[in-house]
N, C-alpha and C positions, 0 to 999 in steps of 0.2 A: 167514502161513497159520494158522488158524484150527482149534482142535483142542478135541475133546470129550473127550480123556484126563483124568480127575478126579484124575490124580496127576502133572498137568502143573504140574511148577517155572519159575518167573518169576524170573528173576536181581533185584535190586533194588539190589547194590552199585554205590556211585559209583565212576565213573573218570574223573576229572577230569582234562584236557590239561594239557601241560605251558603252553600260551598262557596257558590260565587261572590255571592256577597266579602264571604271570609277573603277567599283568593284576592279581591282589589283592595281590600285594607291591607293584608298581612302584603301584596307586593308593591306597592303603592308608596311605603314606607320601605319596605326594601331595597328598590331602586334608587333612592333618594338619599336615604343617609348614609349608606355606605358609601354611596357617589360620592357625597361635599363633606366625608371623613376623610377621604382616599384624596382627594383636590386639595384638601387644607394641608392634607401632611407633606403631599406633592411640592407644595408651594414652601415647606419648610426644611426637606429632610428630600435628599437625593437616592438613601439607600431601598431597596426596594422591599428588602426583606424584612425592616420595620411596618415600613407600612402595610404589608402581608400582614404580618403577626398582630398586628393593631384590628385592620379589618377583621380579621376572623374572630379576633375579638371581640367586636363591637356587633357582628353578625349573632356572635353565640347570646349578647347580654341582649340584643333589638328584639331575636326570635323570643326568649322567654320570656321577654318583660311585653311583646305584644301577645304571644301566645295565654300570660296569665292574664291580659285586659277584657280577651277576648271569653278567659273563664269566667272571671269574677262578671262580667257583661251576662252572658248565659245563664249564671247560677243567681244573682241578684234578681233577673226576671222571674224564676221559678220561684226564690222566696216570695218576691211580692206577689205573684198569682196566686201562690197557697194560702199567705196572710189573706189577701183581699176573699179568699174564697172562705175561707172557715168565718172571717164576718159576715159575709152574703147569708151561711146560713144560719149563723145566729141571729142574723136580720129578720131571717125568714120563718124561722122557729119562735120568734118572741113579738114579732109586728107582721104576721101575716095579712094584714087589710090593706096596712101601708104599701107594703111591697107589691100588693096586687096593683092597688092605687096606680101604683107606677107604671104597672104592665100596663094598666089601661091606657097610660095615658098617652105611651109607649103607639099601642094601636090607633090611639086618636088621632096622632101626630102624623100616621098613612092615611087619615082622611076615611076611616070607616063609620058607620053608622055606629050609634050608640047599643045598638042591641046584637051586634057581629060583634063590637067590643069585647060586651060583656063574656057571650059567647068563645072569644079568644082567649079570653082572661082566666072564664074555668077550665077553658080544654089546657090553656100551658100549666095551669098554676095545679093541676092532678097531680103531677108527681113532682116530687120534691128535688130529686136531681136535675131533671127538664129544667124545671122553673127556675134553679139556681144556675145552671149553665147558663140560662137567657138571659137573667140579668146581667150576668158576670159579661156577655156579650155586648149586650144593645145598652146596658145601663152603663157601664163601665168603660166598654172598649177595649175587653181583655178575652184575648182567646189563648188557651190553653198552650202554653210550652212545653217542648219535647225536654224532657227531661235529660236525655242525654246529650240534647244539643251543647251546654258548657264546656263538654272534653272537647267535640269532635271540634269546634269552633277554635279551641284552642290550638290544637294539633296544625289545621288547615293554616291559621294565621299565621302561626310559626314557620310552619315548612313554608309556606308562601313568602314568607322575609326571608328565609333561607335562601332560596333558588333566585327570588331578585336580589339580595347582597353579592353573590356569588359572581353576577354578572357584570356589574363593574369594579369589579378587585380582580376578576380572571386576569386579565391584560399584564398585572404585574408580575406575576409569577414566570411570563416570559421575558422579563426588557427586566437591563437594569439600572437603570435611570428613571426617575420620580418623575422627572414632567414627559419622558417619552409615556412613561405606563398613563398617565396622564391622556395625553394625547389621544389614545388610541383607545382607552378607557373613557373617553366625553364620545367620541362616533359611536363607542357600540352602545351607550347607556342612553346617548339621548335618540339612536334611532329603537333603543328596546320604550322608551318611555311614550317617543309619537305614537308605535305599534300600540302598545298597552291603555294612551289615551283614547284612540279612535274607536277600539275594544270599549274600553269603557263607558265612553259616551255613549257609544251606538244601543249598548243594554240599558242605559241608562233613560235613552231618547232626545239626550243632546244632540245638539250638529256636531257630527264625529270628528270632521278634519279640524273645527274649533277646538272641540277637547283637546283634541291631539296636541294644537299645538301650544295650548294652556299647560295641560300638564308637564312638557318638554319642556317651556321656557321655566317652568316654575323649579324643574329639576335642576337647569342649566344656570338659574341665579343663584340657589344652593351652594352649588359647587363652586361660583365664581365668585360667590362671597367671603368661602371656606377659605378658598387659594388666596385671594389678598388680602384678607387678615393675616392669613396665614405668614405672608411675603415681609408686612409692615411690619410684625413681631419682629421678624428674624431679623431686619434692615435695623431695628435698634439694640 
């Protein structure tokens, strides 16, 4: 709706989903180590079809072993909110004066009168859920996790390494020569990476074209650390 109020405020803060959040870790690393796995072997082994079988390898162990970081990340939160919560209420079931204490002080610290305090401290502290949820908020700085967020985190992170592994190890399956799939495997990975950093930053609220080209070069030293170690092996 459409308003001519000249002291109408426009929110501008990001808030960025937990998907997305998932999507730039789980491809973030996908683009990256597959890339300076596929560089190093390049730089060692001509045949392509190793380096295939290697990459999809190293895609399938990235995707589960980020996909389970990503669980155990989700499910560790849930423990610690339920621990921290069953003490909230034991707190509150055995030092109720304390706890209030706090709410108060909680209020004072907005700069309220002493008799609105008070007043705020009986209206929260009536029910027993209320009053523990607030603490658990404003005294702690824990807000409630989705309990199923652990899977879904996992899933996203995964397929997300999936789909950026996939994108530079493609190249080899057509050339069969290690530094051509090479070659043509560094264009299309470090233009998927500028893409992905500008993306990234811009949700982030970085300056995008910096991202961009942070991320990219960070890709591209990977790879080109992979390949001349790679190289110096083989040379002895």
């Amino acid at each position: 709706m459409e308003t001519n109020n000249p002291y109408a405020h426009v929110e501008t803060h990001l808030k960025s989903s937990d998907l997305l959040t998932d999507i730039v870790i789980g491809m973030s690393d996908g683009l990256t180590v597959p890339f300076a796995l596929a560089a190093g072997l390049s730089g060692a082994i001509s045949n392509t079809s190793l380096i295939v079988i290697a990459g999809i390898a190293e895609i399938a162990a990235g995707s589960i072993a980020m996909g389970l970081g990503g669980y155990l990340a989700g499910k560790t939160e849930v423990d610690h909110y339920n621990s921290e919560l069953k003490r909230e209420y034991d707190e509150v079931e055995r030092l109720p004066e304390k706890e209030k204490e706090e709410v108060r002080e909680f209020f004072e610290s907005l700069g309220l009168s002493r008799s609105i305090q008070d007043q705020a401290v009986a209206e929260m502290t009536r029910d027993k859920d209320k009053w523990v949820d607030f603490m658990m908020k404003y005294e702690l700085g824990l807000d409630k996790p989705d309990e199923k967020r652990a899977a879904r985190s996992a899933f996203n992170i995964g397929a997300s390494y999936v789909v950026g592994g996939i994108i530079p190890l493609s190249p080899y399956f057509f050339v069969n020569d290690g530094v051509t799939g090479l070659k043509i495997s560094a264009l299309i990975t470090l233009a998927c990476l500028f893409i992905f950093g500008f993306f990234k930053s811009k949700m982030t609220g970085v300056n995008p074209w910096a991202g961009a080209v942070r991320v990219m070069l960070i890709g591209a030293a990977a790879a080109a650390c992979a390949f001349g170690i790679a190289r110096l092996i083989e040379s002895h």
